[in-house]
MIZADREN-743528 format. One line per 3 residues: number of its first residue (from 1); their letters; for each residue y, z, x of N, C-alpha, C. Coordinates in Angstrom, 1 decimal. Layout:
// residues N
NUM> a> Y/Z/X/Y/Z/X/Y/Z/X  ...
//
This chain:
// residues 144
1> xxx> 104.1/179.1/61.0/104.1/178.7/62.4/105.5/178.2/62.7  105.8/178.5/64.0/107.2/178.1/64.3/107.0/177.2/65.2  108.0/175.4/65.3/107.7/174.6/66.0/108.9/174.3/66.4
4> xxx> 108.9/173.9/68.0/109.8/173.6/68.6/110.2/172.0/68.4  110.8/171.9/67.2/111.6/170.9/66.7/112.9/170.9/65.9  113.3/169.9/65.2/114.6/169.7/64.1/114.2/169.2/63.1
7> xxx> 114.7/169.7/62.0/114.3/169.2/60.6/115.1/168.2/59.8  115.2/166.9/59.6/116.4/167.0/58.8/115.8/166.2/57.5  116.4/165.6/56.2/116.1/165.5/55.1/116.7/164.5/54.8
10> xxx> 116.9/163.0/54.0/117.1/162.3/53.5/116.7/162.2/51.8  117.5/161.9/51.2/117.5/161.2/49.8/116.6/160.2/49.5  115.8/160.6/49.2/114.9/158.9/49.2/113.9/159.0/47.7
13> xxx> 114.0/158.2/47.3/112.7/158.6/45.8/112.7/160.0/45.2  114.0/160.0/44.8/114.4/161.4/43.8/114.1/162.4/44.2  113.7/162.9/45.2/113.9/164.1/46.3/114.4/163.7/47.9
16> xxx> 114.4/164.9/48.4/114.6/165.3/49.8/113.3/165.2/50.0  113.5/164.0/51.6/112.1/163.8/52.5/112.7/163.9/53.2  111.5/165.2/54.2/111.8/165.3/55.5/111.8/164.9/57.1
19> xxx> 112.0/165.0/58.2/111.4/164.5/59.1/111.5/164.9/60.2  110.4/165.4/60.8/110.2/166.8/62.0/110.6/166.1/62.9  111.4/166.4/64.0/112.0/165.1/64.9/111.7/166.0/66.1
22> xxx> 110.7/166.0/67.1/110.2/166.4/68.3/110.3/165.7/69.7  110.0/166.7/70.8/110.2/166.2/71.9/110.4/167.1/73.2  110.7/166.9/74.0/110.8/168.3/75.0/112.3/168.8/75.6
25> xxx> 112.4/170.0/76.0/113.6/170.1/75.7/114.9/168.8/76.4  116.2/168.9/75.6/117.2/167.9/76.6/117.0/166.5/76.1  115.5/166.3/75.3/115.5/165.2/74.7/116.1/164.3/74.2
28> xxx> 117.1/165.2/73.5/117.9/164.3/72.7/117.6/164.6/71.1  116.9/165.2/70.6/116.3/165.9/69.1/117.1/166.3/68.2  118.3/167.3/68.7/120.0/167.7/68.4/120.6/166.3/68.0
31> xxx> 120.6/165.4/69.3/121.7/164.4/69.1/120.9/163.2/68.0  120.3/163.3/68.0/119.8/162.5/66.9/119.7/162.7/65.7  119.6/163.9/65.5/119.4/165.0/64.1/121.0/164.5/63.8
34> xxx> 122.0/165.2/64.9/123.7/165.0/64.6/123.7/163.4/63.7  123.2/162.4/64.7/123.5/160.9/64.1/123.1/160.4/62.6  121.8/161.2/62.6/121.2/161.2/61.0/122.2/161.8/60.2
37> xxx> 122.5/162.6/60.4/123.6/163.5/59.2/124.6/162.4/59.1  125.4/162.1/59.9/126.5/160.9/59.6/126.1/160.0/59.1  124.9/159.6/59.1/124.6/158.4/57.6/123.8/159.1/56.7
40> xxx> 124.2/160.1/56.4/123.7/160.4/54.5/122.9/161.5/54.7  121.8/162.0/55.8/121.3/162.8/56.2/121.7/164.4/55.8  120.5/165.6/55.4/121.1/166.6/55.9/120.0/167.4/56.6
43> xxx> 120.9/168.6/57.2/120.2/169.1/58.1/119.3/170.5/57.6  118.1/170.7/58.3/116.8/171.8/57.5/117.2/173.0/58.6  116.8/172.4/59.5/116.4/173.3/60.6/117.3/173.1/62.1
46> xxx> 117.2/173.5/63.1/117.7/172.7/64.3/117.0/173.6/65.6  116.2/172.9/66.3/115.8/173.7/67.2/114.7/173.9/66.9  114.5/175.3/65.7/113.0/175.8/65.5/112.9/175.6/64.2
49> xxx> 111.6/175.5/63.4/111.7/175.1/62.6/110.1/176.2/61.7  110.5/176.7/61.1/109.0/177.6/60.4/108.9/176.6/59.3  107.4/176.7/59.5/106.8/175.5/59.0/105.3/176.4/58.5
52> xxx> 105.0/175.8/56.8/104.0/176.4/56.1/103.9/175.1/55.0  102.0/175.2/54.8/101.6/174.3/53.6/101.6/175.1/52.5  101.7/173.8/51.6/101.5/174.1/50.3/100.7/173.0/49.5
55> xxx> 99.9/173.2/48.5/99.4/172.5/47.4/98.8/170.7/49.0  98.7/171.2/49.7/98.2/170.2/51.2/99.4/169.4/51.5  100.8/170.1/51.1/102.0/169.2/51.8/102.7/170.2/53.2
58> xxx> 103.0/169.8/53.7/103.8/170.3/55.2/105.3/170.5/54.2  105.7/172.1/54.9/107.2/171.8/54.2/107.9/173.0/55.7  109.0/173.1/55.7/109.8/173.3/56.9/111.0/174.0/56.7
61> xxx> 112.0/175.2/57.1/112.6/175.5/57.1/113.1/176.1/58.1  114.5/176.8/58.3/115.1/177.4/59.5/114.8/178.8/59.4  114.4/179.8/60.4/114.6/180.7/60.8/116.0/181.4/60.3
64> xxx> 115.6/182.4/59.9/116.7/183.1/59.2/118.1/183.0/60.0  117.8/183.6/61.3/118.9/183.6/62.5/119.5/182.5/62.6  118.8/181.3/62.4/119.2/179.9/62.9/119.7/179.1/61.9
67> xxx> 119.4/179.7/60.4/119.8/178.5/59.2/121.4/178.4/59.1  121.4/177.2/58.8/123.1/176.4/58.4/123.9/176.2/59.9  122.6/176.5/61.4/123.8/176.2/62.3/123.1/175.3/63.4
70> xxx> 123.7/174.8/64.0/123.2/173.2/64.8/123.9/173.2/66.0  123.1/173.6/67.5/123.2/173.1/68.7/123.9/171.6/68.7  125.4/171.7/69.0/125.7/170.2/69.4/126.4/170.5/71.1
73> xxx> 125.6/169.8/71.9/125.8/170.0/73.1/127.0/169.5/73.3  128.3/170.2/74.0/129.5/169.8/74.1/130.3/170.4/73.4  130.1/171.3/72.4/130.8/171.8/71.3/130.6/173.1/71.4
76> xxx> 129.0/173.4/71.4/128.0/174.6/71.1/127.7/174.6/69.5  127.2/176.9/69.6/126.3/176.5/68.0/127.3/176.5/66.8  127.5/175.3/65.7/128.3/175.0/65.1/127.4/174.9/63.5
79> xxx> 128.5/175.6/62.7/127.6/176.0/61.0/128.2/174.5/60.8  126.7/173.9/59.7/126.7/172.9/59.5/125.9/172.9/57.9  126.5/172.5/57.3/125.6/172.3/55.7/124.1/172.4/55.7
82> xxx> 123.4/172.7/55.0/122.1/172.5/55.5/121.2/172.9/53.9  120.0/172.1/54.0/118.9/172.6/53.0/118.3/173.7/53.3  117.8/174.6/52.6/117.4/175.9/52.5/115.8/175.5/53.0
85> xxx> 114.9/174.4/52.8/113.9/173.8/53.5/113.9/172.4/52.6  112.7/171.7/53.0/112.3/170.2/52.8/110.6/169.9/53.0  110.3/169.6/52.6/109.3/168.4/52.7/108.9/167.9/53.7
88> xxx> 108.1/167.7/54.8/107.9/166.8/56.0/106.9/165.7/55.7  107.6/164.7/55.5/106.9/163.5/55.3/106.5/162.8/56.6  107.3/163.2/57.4/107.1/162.0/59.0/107.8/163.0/60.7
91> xxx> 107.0/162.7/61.5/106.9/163.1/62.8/107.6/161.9/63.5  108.7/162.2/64.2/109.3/161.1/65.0/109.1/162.5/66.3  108.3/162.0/67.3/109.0/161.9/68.6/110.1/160.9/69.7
94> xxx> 111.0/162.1/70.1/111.8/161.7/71.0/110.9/161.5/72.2  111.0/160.2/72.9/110.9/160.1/74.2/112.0/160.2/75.2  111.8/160.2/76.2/113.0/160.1/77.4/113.3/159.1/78.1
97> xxx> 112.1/158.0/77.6/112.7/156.6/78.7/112.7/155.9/77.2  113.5/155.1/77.7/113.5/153.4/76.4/112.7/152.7/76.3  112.1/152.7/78.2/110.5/151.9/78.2/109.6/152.2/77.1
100> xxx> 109.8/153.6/76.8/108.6/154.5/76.6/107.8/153.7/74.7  108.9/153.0/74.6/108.9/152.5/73.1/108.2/151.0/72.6  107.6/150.7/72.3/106.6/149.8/72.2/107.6/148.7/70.9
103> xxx> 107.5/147.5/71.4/108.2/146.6/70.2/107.5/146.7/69.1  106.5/146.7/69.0/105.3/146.7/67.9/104.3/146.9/67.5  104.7/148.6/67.5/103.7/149.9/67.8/102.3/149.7/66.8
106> xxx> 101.4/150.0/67.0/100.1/150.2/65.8/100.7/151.6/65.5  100.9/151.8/63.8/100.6/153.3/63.5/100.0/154.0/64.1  100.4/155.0/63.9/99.6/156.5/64.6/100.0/157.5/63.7
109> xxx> 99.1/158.8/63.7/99.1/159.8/62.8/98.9/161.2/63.6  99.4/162.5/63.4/99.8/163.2/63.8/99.3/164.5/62.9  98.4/165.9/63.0/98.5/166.5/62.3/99.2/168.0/62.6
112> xxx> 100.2/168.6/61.7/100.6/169.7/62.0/99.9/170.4/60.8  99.4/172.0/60.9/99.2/173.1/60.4/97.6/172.3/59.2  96.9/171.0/59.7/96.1/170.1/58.9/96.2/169.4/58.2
115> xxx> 98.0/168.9/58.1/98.3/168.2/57.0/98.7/167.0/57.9  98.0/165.9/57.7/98.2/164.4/58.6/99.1/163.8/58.1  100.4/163.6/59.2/101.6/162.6/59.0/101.0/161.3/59.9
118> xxx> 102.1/161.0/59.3/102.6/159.5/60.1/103.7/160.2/61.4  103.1/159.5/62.3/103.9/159.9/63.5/104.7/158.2/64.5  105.7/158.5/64.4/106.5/157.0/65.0/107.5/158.0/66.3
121> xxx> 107.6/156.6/67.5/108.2/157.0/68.0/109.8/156.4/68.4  110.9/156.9/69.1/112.0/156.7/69.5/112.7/157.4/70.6  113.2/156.4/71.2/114.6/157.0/72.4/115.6/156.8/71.4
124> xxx> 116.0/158.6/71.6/116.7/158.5/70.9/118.7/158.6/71.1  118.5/157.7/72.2/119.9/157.6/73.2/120.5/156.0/72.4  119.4/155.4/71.8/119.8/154.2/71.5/120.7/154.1/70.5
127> xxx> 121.5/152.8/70.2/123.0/153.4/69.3/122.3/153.4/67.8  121.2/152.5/67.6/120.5/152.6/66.3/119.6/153.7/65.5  119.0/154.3/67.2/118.0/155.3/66.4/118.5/156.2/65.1
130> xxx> 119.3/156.7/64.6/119.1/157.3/63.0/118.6/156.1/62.6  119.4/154.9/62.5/118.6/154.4/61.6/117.6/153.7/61.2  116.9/153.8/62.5/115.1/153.4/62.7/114.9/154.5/62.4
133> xxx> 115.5/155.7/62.5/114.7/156.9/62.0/114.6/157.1/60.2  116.0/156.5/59.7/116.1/156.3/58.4/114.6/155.4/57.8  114.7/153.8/58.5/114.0/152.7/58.5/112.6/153.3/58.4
136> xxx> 112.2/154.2/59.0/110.8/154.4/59.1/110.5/155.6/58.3  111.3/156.3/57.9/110.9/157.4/56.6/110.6/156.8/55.2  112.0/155.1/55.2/111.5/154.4/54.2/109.9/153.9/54.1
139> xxx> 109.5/153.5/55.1/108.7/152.9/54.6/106.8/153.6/55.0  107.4/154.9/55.0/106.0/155.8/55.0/105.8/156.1/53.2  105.0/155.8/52.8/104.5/156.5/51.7/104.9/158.0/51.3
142> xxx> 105.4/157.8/50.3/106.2/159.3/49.4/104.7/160.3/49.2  104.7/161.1/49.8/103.1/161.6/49.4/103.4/163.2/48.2  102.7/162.5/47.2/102.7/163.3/45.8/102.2/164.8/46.2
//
């Protein structure tokens, strides 16, 4: 299945965990994906993202056409290091307003292809979001 999202991957508990970062177009999904890479982050996918289970885990990779290169608005499409695929441990949607973000959201869960994430959300215009995006991959459960 191909999804209109960005993939990117963190170091965390002796693998790569990933995190489908969605939203509609203009969002801001790119520019956030970009911010994650500058703190430690790497990049899966950008844009589209083919996406297949295994053994009941979500895992993610780029389109042949599209791997190793990343939409940066202002620049254009620029080859960028990248994982061959990852793991999807966590769903962040991008919203478009800052209202849109709740100080002290109740969990929510999300399922892609029948494998249930944790789904959190973020504007991702704010100067912090990678690292509430970081912040919140830490503390979803590593699922075996």
């Amino acid at each position: 299945m191909i999804l209109h999202a960005g993939l990117v991957a963190l170091w965390l508990g002796r693998r790569w965990r990933g995190v489908l970062i969605e939203g509609p177009s203009g969002a801001g999904k790119s520019d956030l994906a970009l911010r994650t890479l500058s703190l430690g982050g790497r990049l899966v996918a950008d844009d589209r993202v083919l996406a297949w289970t295994s053994d009941g885990r979500l895992f993610g990779r780029a389109p042949e056409t599209l791997a190793g290169l990343m939409e940066i608005r202002g620049l254009g499409i620029t080859p960028v290091a990248a994982l061959p695929y990852a793991g999807i441990d966590l769903v962040v949607v991008c919203e478009t307003e800052a209202g849109c973000i709740e100080r002290t959201p109740e969990p929510e869960t999300t399922s892609r292809l029948g494998v249930v994430l944790p789904l959190r959300r973020l504007w991702p215009f704010e100067p912090a979001a990678a690292l509430k995006l970081i912040a919140m991959l830490e503390r979803v459960g590593i699922r075996t």
